[in-house]
Each structure stands twice: as C-alpha cells, then as structure tokens.
C-alpha positions as CSV (number, residue, x, y, z in Angstrom):
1,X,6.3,4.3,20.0
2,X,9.1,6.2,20.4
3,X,9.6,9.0,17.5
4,X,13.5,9.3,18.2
5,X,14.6,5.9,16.2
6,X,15.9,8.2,13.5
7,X,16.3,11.7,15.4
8,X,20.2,11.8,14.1
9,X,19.5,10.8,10.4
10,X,19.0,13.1,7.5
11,X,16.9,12.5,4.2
12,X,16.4,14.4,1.5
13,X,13.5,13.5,-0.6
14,X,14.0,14.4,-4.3
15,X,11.1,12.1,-5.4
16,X,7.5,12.8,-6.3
17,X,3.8,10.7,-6.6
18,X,3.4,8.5,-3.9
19,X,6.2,5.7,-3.6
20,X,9.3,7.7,-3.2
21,X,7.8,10.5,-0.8
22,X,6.0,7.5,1.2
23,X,9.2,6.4,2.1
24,X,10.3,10.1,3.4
25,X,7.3,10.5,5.5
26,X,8.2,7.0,6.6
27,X,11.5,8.4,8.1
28,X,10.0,11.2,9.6
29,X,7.6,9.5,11.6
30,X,10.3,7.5,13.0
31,X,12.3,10.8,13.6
32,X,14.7,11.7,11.0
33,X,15.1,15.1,9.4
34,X,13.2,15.0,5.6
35,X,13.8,17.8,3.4
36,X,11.5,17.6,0.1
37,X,12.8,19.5,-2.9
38,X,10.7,20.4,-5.0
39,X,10.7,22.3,-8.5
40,X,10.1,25.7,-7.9
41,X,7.2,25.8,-10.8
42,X,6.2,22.2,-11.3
43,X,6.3,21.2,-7.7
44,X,4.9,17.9,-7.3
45,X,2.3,16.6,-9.3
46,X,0.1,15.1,-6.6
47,X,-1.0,18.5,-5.4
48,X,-2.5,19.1,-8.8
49,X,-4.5,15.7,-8.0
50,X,-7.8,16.9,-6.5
51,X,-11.2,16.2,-5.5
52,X,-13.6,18.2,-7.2
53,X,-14.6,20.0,-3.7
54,X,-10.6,20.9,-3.0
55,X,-11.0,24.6,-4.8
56,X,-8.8,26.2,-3.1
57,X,-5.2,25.9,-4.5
58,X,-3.7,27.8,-2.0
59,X,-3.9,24.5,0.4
60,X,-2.2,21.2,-0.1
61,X,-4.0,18.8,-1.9
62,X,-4.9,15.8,0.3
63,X,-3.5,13.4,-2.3
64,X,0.2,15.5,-1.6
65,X,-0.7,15.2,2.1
66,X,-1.0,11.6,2.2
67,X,2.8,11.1,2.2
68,X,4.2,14.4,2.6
69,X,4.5,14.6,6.2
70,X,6.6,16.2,8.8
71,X,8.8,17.1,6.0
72,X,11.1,20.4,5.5
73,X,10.3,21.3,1.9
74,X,12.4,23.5,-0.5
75,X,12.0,24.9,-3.9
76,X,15.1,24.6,-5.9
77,X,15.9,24.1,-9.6
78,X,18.8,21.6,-10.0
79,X,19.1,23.1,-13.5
80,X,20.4,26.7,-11.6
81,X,24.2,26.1,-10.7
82,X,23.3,28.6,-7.7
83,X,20.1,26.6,-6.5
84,X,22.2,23.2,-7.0
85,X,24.8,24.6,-4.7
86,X,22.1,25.0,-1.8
87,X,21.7,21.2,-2.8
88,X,25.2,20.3,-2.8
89,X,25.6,21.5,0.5
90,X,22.5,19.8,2.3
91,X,23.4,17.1,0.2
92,X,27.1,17.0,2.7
93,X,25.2,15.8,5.8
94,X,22.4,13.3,4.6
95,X,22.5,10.1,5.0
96,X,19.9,8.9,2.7
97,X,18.4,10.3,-0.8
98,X,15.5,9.3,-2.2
99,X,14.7,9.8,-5.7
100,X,12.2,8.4,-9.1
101,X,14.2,10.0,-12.0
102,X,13.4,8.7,-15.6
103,X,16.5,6.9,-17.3
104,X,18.5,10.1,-18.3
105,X,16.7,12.9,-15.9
106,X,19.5,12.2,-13.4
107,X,22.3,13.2,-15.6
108,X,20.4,16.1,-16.9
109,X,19.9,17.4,-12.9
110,X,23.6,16.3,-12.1
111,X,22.4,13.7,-9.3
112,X,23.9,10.5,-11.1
113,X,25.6,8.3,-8.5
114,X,29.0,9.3,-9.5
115,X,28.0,12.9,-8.7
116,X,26.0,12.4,-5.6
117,X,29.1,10.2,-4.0
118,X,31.9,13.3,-4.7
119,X,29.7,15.1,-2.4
120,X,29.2,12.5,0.4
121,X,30.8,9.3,-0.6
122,X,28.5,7.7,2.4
123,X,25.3,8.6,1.2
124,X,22.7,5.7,0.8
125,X,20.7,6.3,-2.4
126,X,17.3,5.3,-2.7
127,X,15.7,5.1,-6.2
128,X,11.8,3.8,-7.7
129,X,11.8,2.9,-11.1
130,X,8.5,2.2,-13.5
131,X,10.6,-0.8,-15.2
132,X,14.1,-1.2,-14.0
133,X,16.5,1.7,-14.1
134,X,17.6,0.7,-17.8
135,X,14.1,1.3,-19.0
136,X,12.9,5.0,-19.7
137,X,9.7,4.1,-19.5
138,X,6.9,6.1,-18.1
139,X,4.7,4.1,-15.5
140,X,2.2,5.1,-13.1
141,X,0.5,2.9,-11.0
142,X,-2.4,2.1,-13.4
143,X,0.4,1.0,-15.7
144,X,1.8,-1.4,-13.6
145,X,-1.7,-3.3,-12.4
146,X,-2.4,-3.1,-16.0
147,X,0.9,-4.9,-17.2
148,X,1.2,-7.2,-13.9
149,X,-1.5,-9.4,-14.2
150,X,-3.6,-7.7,-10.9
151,X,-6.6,-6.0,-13.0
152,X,-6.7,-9.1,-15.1
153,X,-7.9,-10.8,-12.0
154,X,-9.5,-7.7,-10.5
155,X,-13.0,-7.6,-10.8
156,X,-15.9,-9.9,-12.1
157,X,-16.9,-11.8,-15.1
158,X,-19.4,-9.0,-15.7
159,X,-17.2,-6.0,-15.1
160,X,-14.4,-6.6,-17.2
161,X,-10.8,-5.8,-15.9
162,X,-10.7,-3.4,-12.9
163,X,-8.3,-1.4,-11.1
164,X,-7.6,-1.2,-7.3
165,X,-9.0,2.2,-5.3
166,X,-5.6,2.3,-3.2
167,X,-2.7,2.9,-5.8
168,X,-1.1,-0.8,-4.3
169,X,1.7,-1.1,-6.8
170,X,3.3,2.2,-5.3
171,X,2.7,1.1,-1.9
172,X,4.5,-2.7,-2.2
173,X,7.4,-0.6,-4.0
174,X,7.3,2.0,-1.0
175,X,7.8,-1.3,1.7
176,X,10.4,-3.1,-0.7
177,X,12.0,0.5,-0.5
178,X,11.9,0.8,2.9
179,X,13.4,-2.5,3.6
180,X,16.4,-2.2,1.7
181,X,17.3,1.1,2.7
182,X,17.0,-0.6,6.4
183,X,18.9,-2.9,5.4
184,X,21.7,-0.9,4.0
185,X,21.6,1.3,7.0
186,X,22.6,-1.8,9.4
187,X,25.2,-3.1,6.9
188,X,26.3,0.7,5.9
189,X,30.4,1.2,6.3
190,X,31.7,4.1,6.9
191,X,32.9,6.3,3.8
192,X,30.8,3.4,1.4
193,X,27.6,4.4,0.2
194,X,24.9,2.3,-1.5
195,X,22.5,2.4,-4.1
196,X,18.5,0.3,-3.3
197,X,16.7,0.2,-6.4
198,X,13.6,-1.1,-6.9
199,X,11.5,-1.0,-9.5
200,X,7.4,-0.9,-9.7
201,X,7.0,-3.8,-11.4
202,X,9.4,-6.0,-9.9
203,X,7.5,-4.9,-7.0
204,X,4.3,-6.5,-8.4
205,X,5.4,-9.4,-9.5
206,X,6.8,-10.1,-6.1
207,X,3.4,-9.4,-4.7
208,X,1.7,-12.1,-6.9
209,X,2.1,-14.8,-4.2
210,X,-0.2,-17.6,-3.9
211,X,-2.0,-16.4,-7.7
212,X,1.5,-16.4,-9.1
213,X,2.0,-20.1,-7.5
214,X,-1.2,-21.2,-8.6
215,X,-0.6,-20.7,-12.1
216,X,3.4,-21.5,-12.4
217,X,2.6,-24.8,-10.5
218,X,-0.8,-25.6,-11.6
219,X,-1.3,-23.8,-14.8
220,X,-4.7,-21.7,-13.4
221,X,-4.3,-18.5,-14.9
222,X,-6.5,-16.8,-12.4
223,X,-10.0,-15.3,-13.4
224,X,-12.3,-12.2,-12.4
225,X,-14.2,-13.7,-9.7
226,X,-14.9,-11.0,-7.9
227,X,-13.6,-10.9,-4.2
228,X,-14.0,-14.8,-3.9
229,X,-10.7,-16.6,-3.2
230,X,-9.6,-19.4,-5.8
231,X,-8.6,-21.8,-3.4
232,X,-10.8,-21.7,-0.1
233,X,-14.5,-21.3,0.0
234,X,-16.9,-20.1,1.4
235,X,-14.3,-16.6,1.5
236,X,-15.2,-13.9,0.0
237,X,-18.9,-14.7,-0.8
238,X,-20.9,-11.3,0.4
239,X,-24.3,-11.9,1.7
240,X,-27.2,-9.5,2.9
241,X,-28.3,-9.6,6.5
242,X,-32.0,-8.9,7.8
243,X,-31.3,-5.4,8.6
244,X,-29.6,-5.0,4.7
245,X,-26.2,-4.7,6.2
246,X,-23.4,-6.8,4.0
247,X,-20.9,-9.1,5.8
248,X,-18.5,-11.7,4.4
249,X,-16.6,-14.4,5.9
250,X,-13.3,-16.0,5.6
251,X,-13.2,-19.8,6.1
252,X,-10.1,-20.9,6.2
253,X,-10.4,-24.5,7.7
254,X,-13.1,-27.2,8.5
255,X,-13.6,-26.1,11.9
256,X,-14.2,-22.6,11.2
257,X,-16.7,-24.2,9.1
258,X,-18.5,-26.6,11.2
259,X,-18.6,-24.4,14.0
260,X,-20.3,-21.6,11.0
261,X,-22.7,-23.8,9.8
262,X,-23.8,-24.8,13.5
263,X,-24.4,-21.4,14.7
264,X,-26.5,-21.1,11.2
265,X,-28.4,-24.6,12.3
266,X,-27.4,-25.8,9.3
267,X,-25.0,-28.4,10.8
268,X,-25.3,-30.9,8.5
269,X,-24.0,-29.4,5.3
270,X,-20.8,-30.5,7.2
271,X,-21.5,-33.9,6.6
272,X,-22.7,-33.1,3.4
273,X,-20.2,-35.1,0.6
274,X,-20.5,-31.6,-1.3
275,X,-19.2,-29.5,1.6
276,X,-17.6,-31.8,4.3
277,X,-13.6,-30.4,2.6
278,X,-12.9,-27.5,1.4
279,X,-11.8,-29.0,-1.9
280,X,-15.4,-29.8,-2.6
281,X,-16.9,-26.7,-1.1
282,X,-14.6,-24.8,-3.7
283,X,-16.7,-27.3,-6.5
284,X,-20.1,-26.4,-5.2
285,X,-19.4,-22.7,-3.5
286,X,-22.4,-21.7,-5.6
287,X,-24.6,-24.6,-4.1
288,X,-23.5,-23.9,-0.7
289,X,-23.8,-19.7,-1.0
290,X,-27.7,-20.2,-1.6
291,X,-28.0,-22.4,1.8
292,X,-25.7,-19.8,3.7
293,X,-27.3,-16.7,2.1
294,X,-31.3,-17.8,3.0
295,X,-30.7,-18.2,6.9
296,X,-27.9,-15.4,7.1
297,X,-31.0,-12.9,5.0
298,X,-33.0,-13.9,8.6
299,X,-30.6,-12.9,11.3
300,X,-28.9,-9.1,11.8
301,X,-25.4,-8.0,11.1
302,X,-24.9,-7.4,14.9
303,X,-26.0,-10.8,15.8
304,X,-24.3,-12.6,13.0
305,X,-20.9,-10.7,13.9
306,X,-21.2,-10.6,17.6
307,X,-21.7,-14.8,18.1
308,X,-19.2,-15.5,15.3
309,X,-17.0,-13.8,17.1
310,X,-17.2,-15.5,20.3
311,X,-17.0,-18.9,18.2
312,X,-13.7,-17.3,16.4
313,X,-15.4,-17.2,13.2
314,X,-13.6,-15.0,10.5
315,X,-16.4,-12.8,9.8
316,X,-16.8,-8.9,9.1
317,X,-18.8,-6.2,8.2
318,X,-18.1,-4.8,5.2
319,X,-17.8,-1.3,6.1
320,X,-17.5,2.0,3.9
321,X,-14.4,4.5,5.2
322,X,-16.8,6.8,6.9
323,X,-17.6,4.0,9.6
324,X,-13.9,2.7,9.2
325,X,-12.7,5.8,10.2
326,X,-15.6,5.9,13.6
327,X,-13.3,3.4,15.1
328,X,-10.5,4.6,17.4
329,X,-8.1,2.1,16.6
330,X,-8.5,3.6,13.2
331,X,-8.0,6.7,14.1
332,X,-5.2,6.0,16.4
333,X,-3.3,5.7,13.1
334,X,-4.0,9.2,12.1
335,X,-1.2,11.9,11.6
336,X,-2.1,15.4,11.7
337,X,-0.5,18.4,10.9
338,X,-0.9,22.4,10.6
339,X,1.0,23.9,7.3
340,X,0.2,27.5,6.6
341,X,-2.8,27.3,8.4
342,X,-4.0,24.4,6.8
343,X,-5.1,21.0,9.3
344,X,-3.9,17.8,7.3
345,X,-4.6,14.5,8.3
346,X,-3.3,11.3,6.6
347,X,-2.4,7.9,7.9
348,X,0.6,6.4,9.2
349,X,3.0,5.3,7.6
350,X,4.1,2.5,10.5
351,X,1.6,0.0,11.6
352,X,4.1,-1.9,13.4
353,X,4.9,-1.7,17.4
354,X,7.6,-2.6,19.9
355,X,5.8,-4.5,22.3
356,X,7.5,-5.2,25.9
C-alpha cells in the first residue's frame, strides 16, 4: 500500500492513552504529518505503563510505542502564553486535531472550539470522551467494559467477571474515530471546520451486536460461558489433542458439521435428533462436547487442522503470541522504528488493502 494517501495533510495529536494517539499513528501510516504534544513534565501517561523487565526509563515504554508511531513529538505547556504561541502557529496549517480533554481541561488550555476555529476556521477536530463530552467523568478502559455490560459476559461461571487483555473499548472508539474524521474529510468545505466526537461508551454499546440483540429481542441477558457462543454450538468448545495441543472450532452451519463429524467417524451424531440443527446442538452442547472431545483426545493438532482444512472446516489452533508472532503474515503487520537509538516495533494500525 501506498504510504502517500495523506502525504499533504497535517495532524496534530494533543491526546494521550491509547484511543486518541491510535488514530494519529493511524494517519501517519497512511502519510500525513503527526505532531504529538506533549506536556513537558507529565508527558503521556502510557510511557509510565511498564513491564516489570522495561528498567530503563530513558527508552519509550512499549505500551507508548504501540500507537505512537511515525510521529513528530513536542513538549509544550499550553498553560505558557509563549509555548501556546508555538501551538497557535502549527495549529495555522493542520487540518485535523485530535484531542481527550476532561469536560473543562479545554478551556483551561485555551483549545475550546471557539478558540481553535479563530486560528484555522477549517480545522477538523477530533475528540474521545469517557461518557459524552457533557460528562467530566474519568474513564479508562476498565471502566467502560466494567459499565458496558462486556465483563459481565466475560469469563466463566467459575471466574466471576473478567476483563479483556487488549484494552477493546479504546480500540472500537479509535475506528469510530477514524471513520468520522474520514468522513468529514470527504464532506470538509472549505473555510468550515468540524467537530467528530465520540465517546467510549457510546463506542461500546455500539459494539454489543448480536449480545445486545439477543437480549433487547429475546430478553437473554447473556451469561459467563466462557468463550462458547450463545447461539451456535459446537463454537467455542476447546478440546485437547493427542499431542496436548488445544484447538477449537467454529460451526457455523449443518454442513460444516456433518462434514466435522465425518472426518471424526462419528457421522451419525448428524442424524442424531439431539444434534441434527443447531438449535438442538445448542440444548445438548455439553452431551455432544464429550463425543467430540474423546475421538479429537486420539488424533494430533496437525492432523486435526490440516484435514479440516481441506474439508473447509472452521477450526484453529489456539496459539499463544509467541507462535502468533512466528507467522509472516503476522509479522508483515509489524511497524518498526529507531527513536534515540531505541528499535520499537508495534503493529499496524491498517489491516485493510487496495487490491487491483
């Protein structure tokens, strides 16, 4: 992919954490000019997020170099009226700004709307709220999963409530983000600028789908099952192979299923009243896991995977990030880059292609 899409447009990234500077490196990737301000003492708080083996404080954190990429970055207090001027006048050429001010923050720091658009009355303003932008509210991703609904359903009857490893709620804000400000760009009139919002949470409601539809249409106020699927079975089920590798599947219809159970010799749990629809395999999932599980405990992963996959059987190793990360495509999607010395490596931002 070409990395000239946005060689003529300038952003300057006022935000911190992960959603708002996602969006930045976003840009960059795609060619644009990012400058990150940052507060002269306070920085930004993701490269005070470390691992316990990331000693050396001179060196960006990895957590700041996940979404900090190809990005010009300045220290400036917006408090200083001589530091705000170096603002003001980066501020003349940019086309977009991106920022995740508390309610208030942005009057104190003189980048209110109002204020931005006496500078450049063009500029595109891009904003992530925890609650809405009438809420002063504190929220951080663990928050939001919290008050959304997704660690009610996260997890297993056993484990209580848990969180997601990837901080998701950012991430879905980052891509609502993104979209608007596209869209604004292709609608964007000359002399007129624009204000995207979005807000965490609205972001995670959004992302609720089918579990949202399944409860405002049929009541089901979804439970910790664990990484089963409420509607489809068997998906999600994990089972052990010979070797003590774990794969899952993910049956989506009755011919994935017939041709699973085939390959399995197990062919007539398809005729089976308790599994022949996937309306009853749901019902007995636990029933049919014990007949899948004591043939699949018999045969290797690399067997299991490699004739499933010639029958275009959804099926997959479940692999840790260390063999993820063994795989070229994977790494295909890595970014690297040297800063003061320093090698960073994070993924990219853009996953999608232009294909001829």
């Amino acid at each position: 992919m070409s990395k000239l899409h946005f060689k003529d447009l300038t952003v300057i990234d006022l935000s911190t954490v992960l959603a708002g500077p996602s969006v930045g490196t976003f840009f960059a990737e795609l060619g644009a000019r990012v400058i990150k301000i940052e507060h002269p003492v306070h920085g930004d708080v993701t490269n005070t997020w470390r691992l316990k083996k990331e000693r050396d404080l001179s060196k960006q954190s990895a957590y700041y170099s996940s979404v900090n990429y190809q990005k010009e970055t300045i220290a400036l207090d917006l408090t200083n009226p001589d530091q705000y001027k170096i603002f003001e006048d980066s501020l003349k050429s940019a086309d977009i700004l991106l920022m995740n001010f508390k309610k208030g923050d942005d009057q104190k720091l003189k980048v209110t709307p109002a204020e931005l658009w006496k500078i450049n009355p063009s500029l595109l303003i891009g904003k992530i709220t925890g609650f809405g932008s009438d809420n002063d509210r504190s929220a951080y991703d663990l928050i939001l999963q919290a008050e959304t609904g997704f660690m009610s359903m996260n997890g297993t009857p056993e484990s209580g409530p848990v969180k997601m490893p990837v901080a998701l709620i950012d991430v879905l804000a980052a891509h609502q983000l993104k979209e608007g400000l596209l869209l604004a760009l292709l609608q964007r009139q000359q002399g007129k600028g624009q204000i995207v919002s979005v807000s965490l949470y609205d972001a995670a409601i959004c992302s609720l789908a089918n579990q949202a539809a399944n409860y405002l249409m049929a009541q089901q106020v979804p439970q910790r099952i664990g990484s089963l699927h409420p509607n489809i079975a068997p998906y999600g089920e994990i089972f052990e192979t010979k070797d003590g590798q774990l794969i899952t599947f993910a049956i989506g219809s009755d011919q994935h299923f017939d041709k699973l159970v085939a390959y399995l010799g197990l062919s007539e749990l398809a005729q089976d009243p308790r599994f022949c629809s996937n309306i009853e395999r749901v019902k007995n999932r636990g029933v049919l896991f014990k007949y899948l599980a004591s043939v699949i405990s018999m045969k290797t992963c690399t067997q299991i995977i490699s004739a499933l996959l010639k029958l275009n059987v959804p099926v997959a190793k479940i692999k840790s990030l260390d063999e993820v990360f063994a795989d070229p495509k994977a790494l295909s999607l890595v970014q690297e880059e040297q800063i003061n010395g320093q090698n960073t490596r994070r993924v990219s931002q853009i996953a999608f292609k232009f294909e001829a």
